[in-house]
C-alpha positions in Angstrom: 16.7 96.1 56.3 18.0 99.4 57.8 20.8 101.5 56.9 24.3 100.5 57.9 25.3 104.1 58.9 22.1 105.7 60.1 19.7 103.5 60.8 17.0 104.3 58.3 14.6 101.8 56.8 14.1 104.4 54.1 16.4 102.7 51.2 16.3 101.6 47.7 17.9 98.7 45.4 21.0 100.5 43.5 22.1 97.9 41.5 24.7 95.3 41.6 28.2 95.3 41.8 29.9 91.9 40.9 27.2 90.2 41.5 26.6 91.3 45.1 22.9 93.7 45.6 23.6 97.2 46.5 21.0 99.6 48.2 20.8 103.4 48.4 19.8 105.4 51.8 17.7 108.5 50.8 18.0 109.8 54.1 22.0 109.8 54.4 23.1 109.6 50.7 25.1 106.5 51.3 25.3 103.1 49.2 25.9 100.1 51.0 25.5 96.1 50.5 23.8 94.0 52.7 26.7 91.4 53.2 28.1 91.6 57.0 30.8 94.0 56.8 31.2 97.4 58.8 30.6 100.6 56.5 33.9 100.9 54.1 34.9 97.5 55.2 34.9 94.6 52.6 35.7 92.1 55.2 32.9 90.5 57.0 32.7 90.8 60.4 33.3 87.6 61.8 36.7 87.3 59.8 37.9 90.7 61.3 37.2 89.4 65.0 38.7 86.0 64.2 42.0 88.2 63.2 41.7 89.8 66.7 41.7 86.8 68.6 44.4 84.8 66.6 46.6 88.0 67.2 46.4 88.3 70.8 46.6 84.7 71.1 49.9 84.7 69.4 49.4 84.3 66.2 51.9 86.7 63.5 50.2 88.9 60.7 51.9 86.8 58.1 50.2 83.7 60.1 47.2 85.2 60.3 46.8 86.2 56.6 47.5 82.6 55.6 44.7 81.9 57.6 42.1 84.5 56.3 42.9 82.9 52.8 43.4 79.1 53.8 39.9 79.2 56.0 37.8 82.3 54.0 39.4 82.1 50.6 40.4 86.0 51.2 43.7 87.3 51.2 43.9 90.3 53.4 46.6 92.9 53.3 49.3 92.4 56.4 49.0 96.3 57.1 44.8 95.7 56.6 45.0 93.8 59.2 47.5 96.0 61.4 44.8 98.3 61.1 42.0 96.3 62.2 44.2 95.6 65.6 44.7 99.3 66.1 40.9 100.5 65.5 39.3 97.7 67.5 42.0 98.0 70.2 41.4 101.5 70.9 37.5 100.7 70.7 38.1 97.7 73.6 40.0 100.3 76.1 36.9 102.6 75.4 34.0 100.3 75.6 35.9 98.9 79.2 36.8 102.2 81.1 33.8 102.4 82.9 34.3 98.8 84.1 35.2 98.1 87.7 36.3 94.1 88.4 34.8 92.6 91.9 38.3 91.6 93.1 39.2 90.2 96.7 41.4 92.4 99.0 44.8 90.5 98.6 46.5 92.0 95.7 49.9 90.8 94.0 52.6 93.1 92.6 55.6 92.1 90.4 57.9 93.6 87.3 59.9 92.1 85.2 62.0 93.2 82.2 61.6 93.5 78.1 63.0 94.8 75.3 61.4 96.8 72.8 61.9 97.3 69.1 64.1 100.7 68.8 64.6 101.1 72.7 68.6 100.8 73.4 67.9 100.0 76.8 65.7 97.4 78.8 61.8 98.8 79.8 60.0 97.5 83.1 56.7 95.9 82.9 54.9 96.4 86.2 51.7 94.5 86.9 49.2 93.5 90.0 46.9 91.5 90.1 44.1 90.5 92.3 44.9 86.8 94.1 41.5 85.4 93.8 40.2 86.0 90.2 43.7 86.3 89.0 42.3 89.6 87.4 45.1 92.0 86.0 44.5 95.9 87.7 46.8 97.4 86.3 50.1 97.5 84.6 52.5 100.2 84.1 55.7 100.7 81.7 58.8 102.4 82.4 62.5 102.9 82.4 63.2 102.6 85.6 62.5 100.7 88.9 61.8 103.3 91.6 59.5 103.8 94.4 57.2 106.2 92.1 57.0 103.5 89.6 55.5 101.7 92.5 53.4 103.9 93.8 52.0 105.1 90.2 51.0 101.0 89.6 49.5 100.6 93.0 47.4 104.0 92.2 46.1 102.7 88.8 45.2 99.7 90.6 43.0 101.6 93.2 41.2 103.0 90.5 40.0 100.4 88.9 39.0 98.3 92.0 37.6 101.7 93.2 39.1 100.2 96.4 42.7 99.5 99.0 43.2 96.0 99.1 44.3 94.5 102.6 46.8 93.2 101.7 49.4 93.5 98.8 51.9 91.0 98.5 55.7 92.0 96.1 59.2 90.7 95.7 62.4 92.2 97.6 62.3 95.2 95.5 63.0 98.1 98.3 61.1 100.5 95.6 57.7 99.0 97.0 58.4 99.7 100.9 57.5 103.2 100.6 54.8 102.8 97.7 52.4 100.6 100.1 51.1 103.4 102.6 47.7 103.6 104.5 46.2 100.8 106.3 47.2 98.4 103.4 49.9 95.7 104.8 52.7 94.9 103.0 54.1 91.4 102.7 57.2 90.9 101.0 57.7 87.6 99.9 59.4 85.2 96.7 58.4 82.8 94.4 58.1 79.0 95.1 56.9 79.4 98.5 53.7 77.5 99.7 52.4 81.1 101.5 51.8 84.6 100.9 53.6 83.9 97.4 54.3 86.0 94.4 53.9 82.5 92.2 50.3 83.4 90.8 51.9 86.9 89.2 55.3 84.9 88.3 53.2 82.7 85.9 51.5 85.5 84.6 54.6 86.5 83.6 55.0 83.5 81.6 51.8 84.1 79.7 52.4 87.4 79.3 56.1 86.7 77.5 54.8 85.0 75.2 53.2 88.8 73.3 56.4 90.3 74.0 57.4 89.0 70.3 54.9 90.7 69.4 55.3 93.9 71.0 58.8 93.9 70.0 58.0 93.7 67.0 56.1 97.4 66.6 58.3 100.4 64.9 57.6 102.6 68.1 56.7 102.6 71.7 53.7 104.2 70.9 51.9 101.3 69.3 53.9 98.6 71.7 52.0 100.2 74.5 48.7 100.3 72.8 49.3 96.3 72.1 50.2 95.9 75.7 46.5 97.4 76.4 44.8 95.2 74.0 46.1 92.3 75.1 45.0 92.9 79.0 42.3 93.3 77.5 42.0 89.8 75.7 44.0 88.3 79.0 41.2 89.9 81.3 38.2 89.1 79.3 38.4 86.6 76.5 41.9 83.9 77.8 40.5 81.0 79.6 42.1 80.1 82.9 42.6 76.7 83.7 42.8 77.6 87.1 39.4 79.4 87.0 37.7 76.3 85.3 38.3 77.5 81.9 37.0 80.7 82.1 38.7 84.3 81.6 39.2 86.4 85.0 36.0 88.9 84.1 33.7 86.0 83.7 34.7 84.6 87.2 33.6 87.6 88.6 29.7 86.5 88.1 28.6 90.2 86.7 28.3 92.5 84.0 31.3 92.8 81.6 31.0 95.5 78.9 31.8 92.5 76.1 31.5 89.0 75.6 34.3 88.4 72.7 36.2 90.5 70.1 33.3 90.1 67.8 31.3 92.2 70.6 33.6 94.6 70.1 34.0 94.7 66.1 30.6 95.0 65.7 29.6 97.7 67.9 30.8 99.8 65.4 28.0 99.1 63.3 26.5 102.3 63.3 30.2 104.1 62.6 30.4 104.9 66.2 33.5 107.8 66.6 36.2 106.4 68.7 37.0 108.1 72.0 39.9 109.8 72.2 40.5 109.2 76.0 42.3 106.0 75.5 44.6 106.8 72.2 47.9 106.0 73.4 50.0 109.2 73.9 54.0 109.3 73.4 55.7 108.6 76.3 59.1 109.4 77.2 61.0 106.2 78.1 64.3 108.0 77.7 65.3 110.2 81.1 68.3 112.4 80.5 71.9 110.9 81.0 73.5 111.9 83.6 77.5 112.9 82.9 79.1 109.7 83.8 76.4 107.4 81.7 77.1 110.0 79.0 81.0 109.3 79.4 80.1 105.4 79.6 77.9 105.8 76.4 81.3 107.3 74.8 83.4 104.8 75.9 81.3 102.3 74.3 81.4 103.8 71.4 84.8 104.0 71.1 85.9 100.6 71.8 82.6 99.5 69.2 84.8 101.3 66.9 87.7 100.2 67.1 86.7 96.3 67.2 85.3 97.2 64.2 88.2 98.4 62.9 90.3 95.7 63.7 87.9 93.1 62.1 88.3 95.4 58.9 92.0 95.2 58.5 92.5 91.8 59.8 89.7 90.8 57.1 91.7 93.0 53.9 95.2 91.4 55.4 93.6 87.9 55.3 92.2 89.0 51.6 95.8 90.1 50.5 97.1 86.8 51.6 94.8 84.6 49.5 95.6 87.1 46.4 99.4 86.2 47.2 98.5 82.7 47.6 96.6 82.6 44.3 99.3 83.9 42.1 102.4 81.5 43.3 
């Protein structure tokens, strides 16, 4: 037995505690047990990476608490929980930065809107994908759909392949006509066509709706874009593709991929390895400046909001007078 925090094989029995052996490092000071838990976890491992995958597979906290205690017989906090998404996330993005995907050189590009839990107005998810391993590049968020948000997708996208595709295939959207440059060619195409279709990035849209309750459901777009991270991650590396024979979009690829599953992941923090700070999500300004006239829109809005309002209060107290008048004849 070693050490759960450095390593040392120089420890010492310490007791019990409810029953469960405790040891002492003399080299780091530290008491731990020798159940399978990470140092100041009481969880074992396994159960924390089975709350990772039922989370990015759809699953609520509430629904994945009642699991934790229906299959483990332990009842797990919802934040607990919340927290074990956040760390481990931020731990995925680090462990995978260094990863570049073999993709082919016919790339897919597509957006399409969500709302997000405090936002008053719609945000654009942008995504592309490579054609042949379905594997997703890149994805960007935003307010807007211009040809910068195009260009900044398509850029990310070249960084991880380390590589222009050929060919990169979008919707009508004018914004990616000027984005595309070099000697990549642009084909602009629609969904439910039998060529050069956007139809493989249309269904990923599908999948990918299905975690916008859950990224609706953060307090702030901070956290709703690390979520959005984590779960490219779980879509890229650990979601079977039927398509694919079953198997996620990294595996396809036939080379080395920095993980294998989310328990890779949980417990390669054995040691109390210090996140990396590169990937923590940053705030990001969603919100550009209103111009004038969607400043004078936004009052007008308000106004008439006000005065339905109004109305339904007074018709309400009239309607309320009436059955007082009722009552007493």
């Amino acid at each position: 037995m070693t050490c759960k925090y450095c390593q040392s094989t120089n420890i010492i029995k310490f007791g019990t505690y409810k029953g469960i052996q405790r040891y002492y490092c003399k080299d780091c000071k530290r008491k731990f047990t020798e159940r399978d838990t990470l140092p100041k976890m009481q969880t074992p491992m396994n159960q924390v990476s089975a709350a990772l995958r039922m989370y990015y597979s759809g699953m609520s906290l509430d629904g994945i608490q009642g699991q934790l205690q229906q299959e483990f017989g332990n009842k797990v906090a919802e934040s607990t929980i919340y927290y074990w998404i956040v760390k481990f996330t931020k731990e995925a993005l680090n462990m995978s930065k260094d990863f570049h995907p073999k993709v082919g050189d016919v790339w897919i590009a597509d957006e399409t809107g969500i709302d997000v839990h405090g936002s008053k107005r719609d945000l654009w998810f942008w995504d592309i994908i490579d054609a042949k391993s379905r594997y997703l590049l890149a994805s960007h968020i935003s307010n807007t759909r211009t040809t910068e948000d195009a260009r900044i997708l398509i850029q990310k996208a070249v960084q991880r392949a380390g590589k222009y595709p050929r060919v990169i295939i979008t919707d009508k959207l004018h914004a990616y006509i000027d984005a595309v440059s070099g000697d990549t060619q642009h084909i602009r195409s629609k969904p439910f066509t039998t060529i050069n279709s956007t139809n493989k990035i249309e269904r990923f849209h599908g999948t990918f709706k299905d975690r916008t309750k859950v990224v609706r459901a953060n307090k702030n777009l901070e956290a709703a874009n690390l979520i959005t991270q984590g779960w490219l991650i779980h879509y890229n590396f650990f979601k079977e593709h039927t398509a694919l024979g079953n198997v996620p979009p990294a595996v396809k690829m036939k080379i080395a991929t920095p993980f294998r599953d989310w328990n890779d992941i949980v417990r390669s923090q054995q040691g109390e390895v210090k996140l990396s700070t590169e990937f923590m999500p940053k705030p990001v300004s969603f919100f550009q400046p209103l111009t004038p006239e969607q400043k004078q829109r936004q009052i007008q809005r308000q106004r008439v909001r006000i005065a339905v309002q109004r109305h339904a209060a007074k018709h309400k107290a009239q309607q309320t007078i009436s059955s007082i008048r009722i009552g007493r004849k």
